[in-house]
PDB file of N, CA, C and O in Angstrom:
ATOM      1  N   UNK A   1     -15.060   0.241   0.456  1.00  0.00           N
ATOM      2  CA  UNK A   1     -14.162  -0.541  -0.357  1.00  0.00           C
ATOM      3  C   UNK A   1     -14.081   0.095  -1.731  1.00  0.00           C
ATOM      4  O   UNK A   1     -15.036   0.734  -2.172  1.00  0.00           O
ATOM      5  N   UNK A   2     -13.091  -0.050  -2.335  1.00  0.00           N
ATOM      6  CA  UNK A   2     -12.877   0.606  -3.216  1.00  0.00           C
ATOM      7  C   UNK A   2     -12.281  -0.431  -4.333  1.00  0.00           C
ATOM      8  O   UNK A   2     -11.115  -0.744  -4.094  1.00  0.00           O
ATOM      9  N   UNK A   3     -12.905  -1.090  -5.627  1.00  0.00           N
ATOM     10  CA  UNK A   3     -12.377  -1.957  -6.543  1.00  0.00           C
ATOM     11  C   UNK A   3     -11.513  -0.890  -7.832  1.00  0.00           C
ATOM     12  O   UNK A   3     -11.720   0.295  -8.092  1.00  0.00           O
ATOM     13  N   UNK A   4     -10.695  -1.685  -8.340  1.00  0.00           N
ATOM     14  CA  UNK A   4      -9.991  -1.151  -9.906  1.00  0.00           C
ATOM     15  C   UNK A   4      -9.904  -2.153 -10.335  1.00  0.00           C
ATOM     16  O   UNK A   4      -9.895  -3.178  -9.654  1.00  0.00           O
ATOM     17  N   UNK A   5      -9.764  -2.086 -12.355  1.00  0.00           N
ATOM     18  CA  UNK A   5      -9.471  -2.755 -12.616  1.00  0.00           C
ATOM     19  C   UNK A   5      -8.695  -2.139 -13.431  1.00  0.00           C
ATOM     20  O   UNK A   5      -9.271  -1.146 -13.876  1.00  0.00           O
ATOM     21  N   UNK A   6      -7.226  -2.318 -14.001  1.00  0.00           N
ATOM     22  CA  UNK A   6      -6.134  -1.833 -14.245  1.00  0.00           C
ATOM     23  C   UNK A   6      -6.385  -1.920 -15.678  1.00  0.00           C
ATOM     24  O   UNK A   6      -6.719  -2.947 -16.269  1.00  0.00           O
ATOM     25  N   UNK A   7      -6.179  -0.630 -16.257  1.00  0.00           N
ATOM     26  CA  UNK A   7      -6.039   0.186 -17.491  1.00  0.00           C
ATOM     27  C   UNK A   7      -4.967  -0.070 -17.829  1.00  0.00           C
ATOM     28  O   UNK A   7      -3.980  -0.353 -17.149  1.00  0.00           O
ATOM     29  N   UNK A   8      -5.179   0.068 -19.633  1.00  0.00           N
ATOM     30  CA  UNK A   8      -4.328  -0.144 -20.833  1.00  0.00           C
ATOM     31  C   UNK A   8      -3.165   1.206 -20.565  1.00  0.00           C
ATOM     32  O   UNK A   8      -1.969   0.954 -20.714  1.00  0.00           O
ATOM     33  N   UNK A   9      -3.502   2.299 -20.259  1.00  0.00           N
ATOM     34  CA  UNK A   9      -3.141   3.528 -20.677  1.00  0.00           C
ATOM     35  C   UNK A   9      -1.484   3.516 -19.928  1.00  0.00           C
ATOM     36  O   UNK A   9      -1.090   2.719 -19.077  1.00  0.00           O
ATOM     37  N   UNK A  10      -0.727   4.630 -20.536  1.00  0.00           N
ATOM     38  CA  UNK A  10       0.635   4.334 -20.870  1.00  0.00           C
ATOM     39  C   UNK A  10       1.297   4.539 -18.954  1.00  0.00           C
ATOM     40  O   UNK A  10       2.226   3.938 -18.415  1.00  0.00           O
ATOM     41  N   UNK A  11       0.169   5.833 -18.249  1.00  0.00           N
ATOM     42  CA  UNK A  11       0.114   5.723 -16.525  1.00  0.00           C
ATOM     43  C   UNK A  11      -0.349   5.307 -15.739  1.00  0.00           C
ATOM     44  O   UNK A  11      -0.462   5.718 -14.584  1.00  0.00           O
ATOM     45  N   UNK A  12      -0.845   4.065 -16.398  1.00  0.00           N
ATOM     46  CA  UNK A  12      -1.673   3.260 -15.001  1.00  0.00           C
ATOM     47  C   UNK A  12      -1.149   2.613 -14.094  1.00  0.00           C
ATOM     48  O   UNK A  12      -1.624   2.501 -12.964  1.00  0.00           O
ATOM     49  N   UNK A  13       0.264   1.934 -14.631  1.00  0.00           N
ATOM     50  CA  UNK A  13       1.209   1.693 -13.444  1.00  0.00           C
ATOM     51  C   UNK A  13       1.385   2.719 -12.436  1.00  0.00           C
ATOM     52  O   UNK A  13       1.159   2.156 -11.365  1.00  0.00           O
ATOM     53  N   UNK A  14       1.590   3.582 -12.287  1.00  0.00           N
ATOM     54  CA  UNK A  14       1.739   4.149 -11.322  1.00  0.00           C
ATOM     55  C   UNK A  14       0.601   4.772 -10.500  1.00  0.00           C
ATOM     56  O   UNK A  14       0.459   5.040  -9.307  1.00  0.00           O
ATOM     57  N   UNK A  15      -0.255   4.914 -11.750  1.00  0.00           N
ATOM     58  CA  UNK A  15      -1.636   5.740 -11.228  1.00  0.00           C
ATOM     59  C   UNK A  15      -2.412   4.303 -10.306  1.00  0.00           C
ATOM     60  O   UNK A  15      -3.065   4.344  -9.264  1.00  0.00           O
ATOM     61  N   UNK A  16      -2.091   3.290 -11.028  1.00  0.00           N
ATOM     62  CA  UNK A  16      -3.015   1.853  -9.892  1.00  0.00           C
ATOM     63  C   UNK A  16      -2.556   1.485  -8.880  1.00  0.00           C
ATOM     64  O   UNK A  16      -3.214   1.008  -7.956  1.00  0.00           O
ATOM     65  N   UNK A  17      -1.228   1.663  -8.894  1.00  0.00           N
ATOM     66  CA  UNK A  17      -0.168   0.815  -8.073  1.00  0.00           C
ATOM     67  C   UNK A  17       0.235   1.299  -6.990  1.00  0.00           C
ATOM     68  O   UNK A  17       0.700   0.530  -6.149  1.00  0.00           O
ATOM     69  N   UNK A  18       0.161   2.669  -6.739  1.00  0.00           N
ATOM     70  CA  UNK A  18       0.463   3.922  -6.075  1.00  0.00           C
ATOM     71  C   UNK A  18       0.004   5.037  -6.075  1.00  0.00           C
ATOM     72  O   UNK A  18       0.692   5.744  -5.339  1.00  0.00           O
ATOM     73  N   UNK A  19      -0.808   5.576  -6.518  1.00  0.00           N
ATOM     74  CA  UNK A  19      -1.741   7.061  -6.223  1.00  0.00           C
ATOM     75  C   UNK A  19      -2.960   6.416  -5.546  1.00  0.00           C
ATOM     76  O   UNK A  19      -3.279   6.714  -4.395  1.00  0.00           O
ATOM     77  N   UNK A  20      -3.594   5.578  -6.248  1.00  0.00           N
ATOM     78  CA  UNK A  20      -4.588   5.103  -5.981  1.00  0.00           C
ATOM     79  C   UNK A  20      -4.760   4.528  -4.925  1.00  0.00           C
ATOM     80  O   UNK A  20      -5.799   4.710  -4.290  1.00  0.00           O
ATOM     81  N   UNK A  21      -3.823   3.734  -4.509  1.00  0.00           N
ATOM     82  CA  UNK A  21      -3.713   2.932  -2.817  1.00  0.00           C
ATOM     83  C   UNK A  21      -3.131   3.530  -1.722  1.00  0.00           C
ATOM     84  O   UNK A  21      -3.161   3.053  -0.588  1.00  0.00           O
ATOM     85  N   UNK A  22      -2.447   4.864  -2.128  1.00  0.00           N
ATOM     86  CA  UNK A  22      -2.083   5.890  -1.351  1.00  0.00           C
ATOM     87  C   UNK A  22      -3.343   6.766  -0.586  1.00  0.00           C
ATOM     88  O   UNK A  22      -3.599   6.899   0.611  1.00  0.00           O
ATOM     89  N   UNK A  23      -3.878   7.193  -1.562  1.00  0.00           N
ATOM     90  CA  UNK A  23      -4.891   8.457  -1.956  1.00  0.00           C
ATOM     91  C   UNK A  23      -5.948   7.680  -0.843  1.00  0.00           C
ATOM     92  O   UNK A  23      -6.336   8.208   0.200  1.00  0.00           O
ATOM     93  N   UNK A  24      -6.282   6.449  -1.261  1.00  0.00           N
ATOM     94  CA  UNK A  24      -7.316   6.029  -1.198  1.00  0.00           C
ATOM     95  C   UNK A  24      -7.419   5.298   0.778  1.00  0.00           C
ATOM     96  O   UNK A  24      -8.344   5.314   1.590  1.00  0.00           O
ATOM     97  N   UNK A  25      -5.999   4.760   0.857  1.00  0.00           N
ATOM     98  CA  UNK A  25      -5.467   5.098   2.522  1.00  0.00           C
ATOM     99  C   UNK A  25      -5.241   6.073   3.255  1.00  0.00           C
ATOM    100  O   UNK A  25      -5.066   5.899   4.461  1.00  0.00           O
ATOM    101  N   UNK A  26      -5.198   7.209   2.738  1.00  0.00           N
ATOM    102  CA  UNK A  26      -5.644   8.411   3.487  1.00  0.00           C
ATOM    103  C   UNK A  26      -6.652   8.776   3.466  1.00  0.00           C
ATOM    104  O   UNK A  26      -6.939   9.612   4.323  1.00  0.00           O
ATOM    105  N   UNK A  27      -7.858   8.288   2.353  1.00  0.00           N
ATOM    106  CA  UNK A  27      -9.165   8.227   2.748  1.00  0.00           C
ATOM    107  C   UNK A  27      -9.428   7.728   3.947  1.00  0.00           C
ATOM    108  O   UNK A  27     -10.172   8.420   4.642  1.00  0.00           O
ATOM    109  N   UNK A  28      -9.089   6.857   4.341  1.00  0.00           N
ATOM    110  CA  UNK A  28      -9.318   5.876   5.537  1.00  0.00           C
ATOM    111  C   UNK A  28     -10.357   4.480   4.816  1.00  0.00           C
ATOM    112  O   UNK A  28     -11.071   3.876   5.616  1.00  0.00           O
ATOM    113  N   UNK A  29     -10.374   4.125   3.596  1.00  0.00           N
ATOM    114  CA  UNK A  29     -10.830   3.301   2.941  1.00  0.00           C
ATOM    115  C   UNK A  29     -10.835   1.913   3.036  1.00  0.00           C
ATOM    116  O   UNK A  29     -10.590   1.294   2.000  1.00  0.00           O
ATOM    117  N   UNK A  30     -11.047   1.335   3.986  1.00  0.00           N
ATOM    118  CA  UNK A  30     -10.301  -0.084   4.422  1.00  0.00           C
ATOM    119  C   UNK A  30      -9.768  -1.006   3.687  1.00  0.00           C
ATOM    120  O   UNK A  30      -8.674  -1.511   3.938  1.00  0.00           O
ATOM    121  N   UNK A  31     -10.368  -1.258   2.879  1.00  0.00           N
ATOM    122  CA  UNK A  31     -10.142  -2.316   1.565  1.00  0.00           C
ATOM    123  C   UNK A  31     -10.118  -1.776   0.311  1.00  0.00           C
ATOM    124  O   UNK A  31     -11.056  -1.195  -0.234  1.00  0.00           O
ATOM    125  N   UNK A  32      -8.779  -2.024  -0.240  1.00  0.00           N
ATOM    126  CA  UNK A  32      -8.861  -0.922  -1.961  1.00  0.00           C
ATOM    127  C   UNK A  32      -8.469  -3.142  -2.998  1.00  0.00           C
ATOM    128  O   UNK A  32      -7.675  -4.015  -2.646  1.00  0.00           O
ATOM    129  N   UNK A  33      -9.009  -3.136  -3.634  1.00  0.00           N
ATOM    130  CA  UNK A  33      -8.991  -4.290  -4.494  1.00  0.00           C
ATOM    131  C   UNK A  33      -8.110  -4.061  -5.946  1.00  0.00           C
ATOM    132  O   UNK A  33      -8.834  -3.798  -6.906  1.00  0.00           O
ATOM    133  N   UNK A  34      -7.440  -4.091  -6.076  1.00  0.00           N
ATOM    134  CA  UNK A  34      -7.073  -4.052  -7.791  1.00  0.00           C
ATOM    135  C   UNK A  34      -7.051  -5.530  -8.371  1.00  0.00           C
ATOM    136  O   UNK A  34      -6.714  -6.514  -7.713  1.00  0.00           O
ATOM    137  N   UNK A  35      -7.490  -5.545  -9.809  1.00  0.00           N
ATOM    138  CA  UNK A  35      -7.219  -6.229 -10.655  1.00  0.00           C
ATOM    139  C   UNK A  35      -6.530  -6.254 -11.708  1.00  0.00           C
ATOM    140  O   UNK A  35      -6.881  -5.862 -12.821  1.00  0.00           O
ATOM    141  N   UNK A  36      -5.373  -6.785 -11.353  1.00  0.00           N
ATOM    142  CA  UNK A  36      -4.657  -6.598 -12.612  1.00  0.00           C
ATOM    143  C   UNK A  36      -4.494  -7.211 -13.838  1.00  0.00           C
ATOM    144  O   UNK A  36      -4.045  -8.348 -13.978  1.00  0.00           O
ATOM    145  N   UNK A  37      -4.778  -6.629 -14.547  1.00  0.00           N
ATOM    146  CA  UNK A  37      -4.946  -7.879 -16.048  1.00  0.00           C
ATOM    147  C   UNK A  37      -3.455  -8.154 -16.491  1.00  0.00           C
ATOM    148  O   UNK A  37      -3.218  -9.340 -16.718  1.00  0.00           O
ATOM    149  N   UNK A  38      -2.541  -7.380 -16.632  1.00  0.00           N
ATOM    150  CA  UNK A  38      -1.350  -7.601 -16.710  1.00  0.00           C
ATOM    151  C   UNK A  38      -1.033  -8.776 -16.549  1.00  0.00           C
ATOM    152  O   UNK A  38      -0.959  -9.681 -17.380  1.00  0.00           O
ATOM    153  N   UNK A  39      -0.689  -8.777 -14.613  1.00  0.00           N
ATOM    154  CA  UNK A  39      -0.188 -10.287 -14.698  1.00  0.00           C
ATOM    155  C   UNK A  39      -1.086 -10.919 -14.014  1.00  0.00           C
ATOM    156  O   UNK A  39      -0.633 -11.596 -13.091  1.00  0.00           O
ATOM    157  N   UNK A  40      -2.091 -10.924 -14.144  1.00  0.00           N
ATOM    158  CA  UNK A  40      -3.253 -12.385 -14.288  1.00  0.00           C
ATOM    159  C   UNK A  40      -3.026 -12.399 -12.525  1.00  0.00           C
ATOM    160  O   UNK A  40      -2.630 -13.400 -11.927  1.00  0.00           O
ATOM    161  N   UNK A  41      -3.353 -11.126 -11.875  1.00  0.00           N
ATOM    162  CA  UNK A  41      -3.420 -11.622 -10.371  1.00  0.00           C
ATOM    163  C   UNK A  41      -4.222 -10.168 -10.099  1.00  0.00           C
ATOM    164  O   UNK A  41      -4.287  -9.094 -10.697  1.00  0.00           O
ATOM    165  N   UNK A  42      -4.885 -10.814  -8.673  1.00  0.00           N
ATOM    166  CA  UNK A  42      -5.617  -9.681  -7.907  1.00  0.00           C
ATOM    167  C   UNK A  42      -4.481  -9.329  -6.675  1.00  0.00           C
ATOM    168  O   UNK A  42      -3.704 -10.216  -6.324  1.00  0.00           O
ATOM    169  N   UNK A  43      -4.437  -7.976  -6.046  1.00  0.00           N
ATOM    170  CA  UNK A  43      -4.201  -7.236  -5.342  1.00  0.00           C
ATOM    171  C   UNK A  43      -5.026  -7.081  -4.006  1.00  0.00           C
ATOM    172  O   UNK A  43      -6.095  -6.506  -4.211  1.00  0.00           O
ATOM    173  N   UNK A  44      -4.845  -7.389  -2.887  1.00  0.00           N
ATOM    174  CA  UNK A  44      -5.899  -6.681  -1.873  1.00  0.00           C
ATOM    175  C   UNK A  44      -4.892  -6.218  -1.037  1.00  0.00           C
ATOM    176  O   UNK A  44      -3.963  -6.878  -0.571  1.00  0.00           O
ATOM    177  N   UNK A  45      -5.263  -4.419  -0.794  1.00  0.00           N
ATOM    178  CA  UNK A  45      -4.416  -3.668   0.364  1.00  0.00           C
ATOM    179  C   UNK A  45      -5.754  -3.985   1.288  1.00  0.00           C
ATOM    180  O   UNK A  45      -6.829  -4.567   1.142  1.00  0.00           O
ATOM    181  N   UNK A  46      -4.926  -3.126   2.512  1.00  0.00           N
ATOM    182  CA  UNK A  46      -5.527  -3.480   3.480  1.00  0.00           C
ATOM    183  C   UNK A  46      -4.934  -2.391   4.552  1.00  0.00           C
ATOM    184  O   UNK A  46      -3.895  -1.751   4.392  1.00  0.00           O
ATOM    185  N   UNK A  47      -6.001  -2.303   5.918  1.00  0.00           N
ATOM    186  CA  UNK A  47      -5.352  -1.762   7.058  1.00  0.00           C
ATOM    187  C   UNK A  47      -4.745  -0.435   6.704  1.00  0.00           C
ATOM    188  O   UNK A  47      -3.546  -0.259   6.921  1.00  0.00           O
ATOM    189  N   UNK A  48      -5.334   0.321   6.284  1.00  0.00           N
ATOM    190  CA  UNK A  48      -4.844   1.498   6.063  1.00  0.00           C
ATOM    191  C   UNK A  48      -4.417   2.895   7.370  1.00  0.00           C
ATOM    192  O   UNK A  48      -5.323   3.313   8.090  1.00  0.00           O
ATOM    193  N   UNK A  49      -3.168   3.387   7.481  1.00  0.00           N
ATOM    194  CA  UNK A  49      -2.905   4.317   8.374  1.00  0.00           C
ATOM    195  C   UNK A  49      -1.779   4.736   8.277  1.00  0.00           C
ATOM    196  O   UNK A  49      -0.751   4.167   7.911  1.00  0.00           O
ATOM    197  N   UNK A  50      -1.971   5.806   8.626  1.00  0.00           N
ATOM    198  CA  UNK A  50      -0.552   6.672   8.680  1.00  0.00           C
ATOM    199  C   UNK A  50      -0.707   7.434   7.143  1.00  0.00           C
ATOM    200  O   UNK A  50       0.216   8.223   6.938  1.00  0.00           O
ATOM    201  N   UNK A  51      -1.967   7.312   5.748  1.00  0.00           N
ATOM    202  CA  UNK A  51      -1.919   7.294   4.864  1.00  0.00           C
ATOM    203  C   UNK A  51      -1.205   6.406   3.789  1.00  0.00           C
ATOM    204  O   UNK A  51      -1.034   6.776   2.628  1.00  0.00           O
ATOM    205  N   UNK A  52      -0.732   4.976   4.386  1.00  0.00           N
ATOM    206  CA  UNK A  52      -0.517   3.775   3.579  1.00  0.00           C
ATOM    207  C   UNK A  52      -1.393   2.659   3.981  1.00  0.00           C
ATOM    208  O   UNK A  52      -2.084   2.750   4.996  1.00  0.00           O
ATOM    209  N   UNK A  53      -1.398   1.570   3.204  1.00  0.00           N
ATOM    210  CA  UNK A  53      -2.064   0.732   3.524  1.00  0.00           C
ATOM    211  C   UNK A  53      -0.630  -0.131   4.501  1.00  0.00           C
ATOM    212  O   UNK A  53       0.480   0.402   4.498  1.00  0.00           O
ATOM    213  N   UNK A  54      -0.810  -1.122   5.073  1.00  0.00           N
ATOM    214  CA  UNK A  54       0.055  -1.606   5.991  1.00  0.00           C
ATOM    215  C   UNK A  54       0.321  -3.092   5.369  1.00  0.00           C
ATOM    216  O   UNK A  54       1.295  -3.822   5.554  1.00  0.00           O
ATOM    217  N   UNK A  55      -0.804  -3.308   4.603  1.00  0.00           N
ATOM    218  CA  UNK A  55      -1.036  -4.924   4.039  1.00  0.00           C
ATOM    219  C   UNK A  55      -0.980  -4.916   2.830  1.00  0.00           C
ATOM    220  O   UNK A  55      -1.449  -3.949   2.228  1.00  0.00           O
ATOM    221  N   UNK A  56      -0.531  -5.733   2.297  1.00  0.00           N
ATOM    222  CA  UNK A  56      -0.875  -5.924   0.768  1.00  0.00           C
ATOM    223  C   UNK A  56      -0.370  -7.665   0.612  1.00  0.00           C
ATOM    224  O   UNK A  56       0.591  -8.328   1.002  1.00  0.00           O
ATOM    225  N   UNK A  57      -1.478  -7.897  -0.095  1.00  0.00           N
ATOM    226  CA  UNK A  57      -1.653  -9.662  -0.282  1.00  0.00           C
ATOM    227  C   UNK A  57      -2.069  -9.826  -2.450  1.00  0.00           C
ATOM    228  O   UNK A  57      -3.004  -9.347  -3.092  1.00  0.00           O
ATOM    229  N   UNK A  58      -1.073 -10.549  -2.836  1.00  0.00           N
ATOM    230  CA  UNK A  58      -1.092 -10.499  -4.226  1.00  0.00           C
ATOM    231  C   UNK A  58      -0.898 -12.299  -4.377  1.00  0.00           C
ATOM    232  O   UNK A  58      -0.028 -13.098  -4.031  1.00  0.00           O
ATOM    233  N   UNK A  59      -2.430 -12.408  -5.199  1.00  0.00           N
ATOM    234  CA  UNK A  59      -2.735 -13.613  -5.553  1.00  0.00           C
ATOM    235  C   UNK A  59      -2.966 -13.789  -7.038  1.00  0.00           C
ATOM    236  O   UNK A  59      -3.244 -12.816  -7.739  1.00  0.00           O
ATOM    237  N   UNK A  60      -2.837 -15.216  -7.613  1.00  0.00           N
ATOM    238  CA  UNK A  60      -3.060 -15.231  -9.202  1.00  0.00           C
ATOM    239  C   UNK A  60      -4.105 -15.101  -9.172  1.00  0.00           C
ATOM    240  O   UNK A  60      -4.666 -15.108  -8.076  1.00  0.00           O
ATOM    241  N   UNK A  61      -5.040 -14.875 -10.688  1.00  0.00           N
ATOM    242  CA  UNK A  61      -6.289 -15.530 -10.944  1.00  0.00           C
ATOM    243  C   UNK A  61      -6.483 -17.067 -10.665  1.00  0.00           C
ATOM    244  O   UNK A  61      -5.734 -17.963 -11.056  1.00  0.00           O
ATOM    245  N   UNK A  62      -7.588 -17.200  -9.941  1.00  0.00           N
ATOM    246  CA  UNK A  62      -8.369 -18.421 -10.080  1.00  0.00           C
ATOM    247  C   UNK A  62      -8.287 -18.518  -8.337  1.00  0.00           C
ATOM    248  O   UNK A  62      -9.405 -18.720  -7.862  1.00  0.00           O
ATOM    249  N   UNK A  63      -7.471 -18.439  -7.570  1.00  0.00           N
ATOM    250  CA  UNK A  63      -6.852 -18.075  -6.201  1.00  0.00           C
ATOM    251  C   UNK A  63      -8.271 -17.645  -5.951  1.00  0.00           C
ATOM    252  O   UNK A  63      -8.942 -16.828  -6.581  1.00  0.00           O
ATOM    253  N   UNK A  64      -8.656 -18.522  -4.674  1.00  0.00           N
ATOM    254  CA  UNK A  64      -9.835 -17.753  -3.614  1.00  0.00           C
ATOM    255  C   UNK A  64      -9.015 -16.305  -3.172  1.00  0.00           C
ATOM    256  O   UNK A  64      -7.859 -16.360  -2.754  1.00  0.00           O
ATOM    257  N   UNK A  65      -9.824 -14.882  -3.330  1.00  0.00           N
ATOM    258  CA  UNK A  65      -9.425 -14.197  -2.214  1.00  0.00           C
ATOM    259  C   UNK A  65      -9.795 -14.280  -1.320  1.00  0.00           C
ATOM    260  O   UNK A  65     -10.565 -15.235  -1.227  1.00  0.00           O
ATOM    261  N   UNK A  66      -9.596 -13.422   0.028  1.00  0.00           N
ATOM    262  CA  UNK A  66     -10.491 -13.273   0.877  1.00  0.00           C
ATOM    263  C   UNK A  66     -10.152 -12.151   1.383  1.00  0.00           C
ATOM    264  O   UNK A  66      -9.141 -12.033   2.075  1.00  0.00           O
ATOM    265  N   UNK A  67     -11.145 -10.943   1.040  1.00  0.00           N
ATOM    266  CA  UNK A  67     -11.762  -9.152   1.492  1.00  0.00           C
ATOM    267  C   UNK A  67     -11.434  -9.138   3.043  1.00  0.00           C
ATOM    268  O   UNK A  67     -12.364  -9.771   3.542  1.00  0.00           O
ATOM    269  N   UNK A  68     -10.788  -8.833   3.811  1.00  0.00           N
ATOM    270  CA  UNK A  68     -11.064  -8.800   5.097  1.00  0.00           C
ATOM    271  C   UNK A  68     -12.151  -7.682   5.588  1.00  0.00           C
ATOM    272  O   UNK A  68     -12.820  -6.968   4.841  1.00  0.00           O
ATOM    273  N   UNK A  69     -12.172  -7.693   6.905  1.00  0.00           N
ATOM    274  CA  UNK A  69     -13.818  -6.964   7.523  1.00  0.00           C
ATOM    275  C   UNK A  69     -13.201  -5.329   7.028  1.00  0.00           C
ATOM    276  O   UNK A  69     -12.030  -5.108   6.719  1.00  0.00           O
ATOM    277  N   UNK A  70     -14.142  -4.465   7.048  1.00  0.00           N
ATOM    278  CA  UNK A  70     -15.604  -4.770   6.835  1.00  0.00           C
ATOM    279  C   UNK A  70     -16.442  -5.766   5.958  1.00  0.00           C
ATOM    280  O   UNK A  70     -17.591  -6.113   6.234  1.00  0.00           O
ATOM    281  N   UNK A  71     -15.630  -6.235   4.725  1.00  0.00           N
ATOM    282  CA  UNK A  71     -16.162  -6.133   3.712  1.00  0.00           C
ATOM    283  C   UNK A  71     -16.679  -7.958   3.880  1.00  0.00           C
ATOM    284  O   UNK A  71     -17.838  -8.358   3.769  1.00  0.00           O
ATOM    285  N   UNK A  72     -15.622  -8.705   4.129  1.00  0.00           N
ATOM    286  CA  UNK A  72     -15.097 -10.176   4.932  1.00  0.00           C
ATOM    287  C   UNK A  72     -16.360 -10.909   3.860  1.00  0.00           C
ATOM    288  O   UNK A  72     -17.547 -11.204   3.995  1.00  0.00           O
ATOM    289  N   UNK A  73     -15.244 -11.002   2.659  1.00  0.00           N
ATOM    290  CA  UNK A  73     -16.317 -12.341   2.015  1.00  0.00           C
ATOM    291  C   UNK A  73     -14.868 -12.826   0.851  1.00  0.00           C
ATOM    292  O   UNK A  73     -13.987 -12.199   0.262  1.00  0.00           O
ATOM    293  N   UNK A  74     -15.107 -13.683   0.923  1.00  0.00           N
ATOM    294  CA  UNK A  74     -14.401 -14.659  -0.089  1.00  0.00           C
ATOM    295  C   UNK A  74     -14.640 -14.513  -1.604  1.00  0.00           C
ATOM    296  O   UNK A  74     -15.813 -14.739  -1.903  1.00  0.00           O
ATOM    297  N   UNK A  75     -13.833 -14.193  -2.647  1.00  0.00           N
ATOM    298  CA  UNK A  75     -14.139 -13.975  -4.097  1.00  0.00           C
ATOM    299  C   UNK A  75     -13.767 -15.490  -4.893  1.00  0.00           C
ATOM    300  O   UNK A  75     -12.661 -16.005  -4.730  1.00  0.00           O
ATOM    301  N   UNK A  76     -14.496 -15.930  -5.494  1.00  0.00           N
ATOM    302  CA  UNK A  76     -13.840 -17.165  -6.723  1.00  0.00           C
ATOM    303  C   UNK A  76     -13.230 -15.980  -7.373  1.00  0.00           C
ATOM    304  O   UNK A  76     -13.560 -14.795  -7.401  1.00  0.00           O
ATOM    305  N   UNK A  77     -12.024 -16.793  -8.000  1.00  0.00           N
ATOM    306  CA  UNK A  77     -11.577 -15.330  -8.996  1.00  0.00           C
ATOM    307  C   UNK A  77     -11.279 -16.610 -10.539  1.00  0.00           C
ATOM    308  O   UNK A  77     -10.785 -16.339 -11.634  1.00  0.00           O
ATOM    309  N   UNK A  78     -11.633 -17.530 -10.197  1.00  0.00           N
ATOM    310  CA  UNK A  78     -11.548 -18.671 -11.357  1.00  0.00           C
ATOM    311  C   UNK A  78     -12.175 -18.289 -12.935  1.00  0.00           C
ATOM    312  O   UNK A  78     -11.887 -18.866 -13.983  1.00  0.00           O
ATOM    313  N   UNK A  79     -13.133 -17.115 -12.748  1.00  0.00           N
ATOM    314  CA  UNK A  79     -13.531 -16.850 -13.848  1.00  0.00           C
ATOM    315  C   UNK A  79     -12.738 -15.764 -14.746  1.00  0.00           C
ATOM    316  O   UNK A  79     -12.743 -15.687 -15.974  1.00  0.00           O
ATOM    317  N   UNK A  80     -12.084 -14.976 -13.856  1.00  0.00           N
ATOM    318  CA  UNK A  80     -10.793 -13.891 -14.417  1.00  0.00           C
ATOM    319  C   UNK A  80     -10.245 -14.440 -15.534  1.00  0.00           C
ATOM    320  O   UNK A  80      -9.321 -13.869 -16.113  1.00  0.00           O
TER     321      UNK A  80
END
């Protein structure tokens, strides 16, 4: 699994949003997490193949996530 938490800097949109969940699905990485401070929500890709992830699930802060397997645990995110 692979967490971020999304940078100030002037390329992180693209570098969080897309290199990173790309790159990181052709790892074969199952679960890539971002946090975005921006807009006050977490990110979970997922199911990665073909070198994309196949899933992507975008929740606010405070929103239970839930990591699917391997990782398969539930986050409070209420403190974000």
């Amino acid at each position: 699994m692979a967490v971020e938490v999304t940078s100030w800097d002037a390329d992180a949109a693209r570098r969080d949003r897309v290199d990173k969940p790309d790159g990181y699905a052709a790892a074969g990485i199952p679960v890539y997490l971002l946090i975005h401070r921006e807009s006050c929500s977490v990110v979970v890709f997922d199911q990665p193949e073909n070198g994309s992830y196949q899933h992507e699930e975008r929740l606010p802060f405070g929103a239970p996530v839930h990591l699917p397997a391997p990782v398969d645990i539930t986050l409070d995110t209420e403190p974000l």
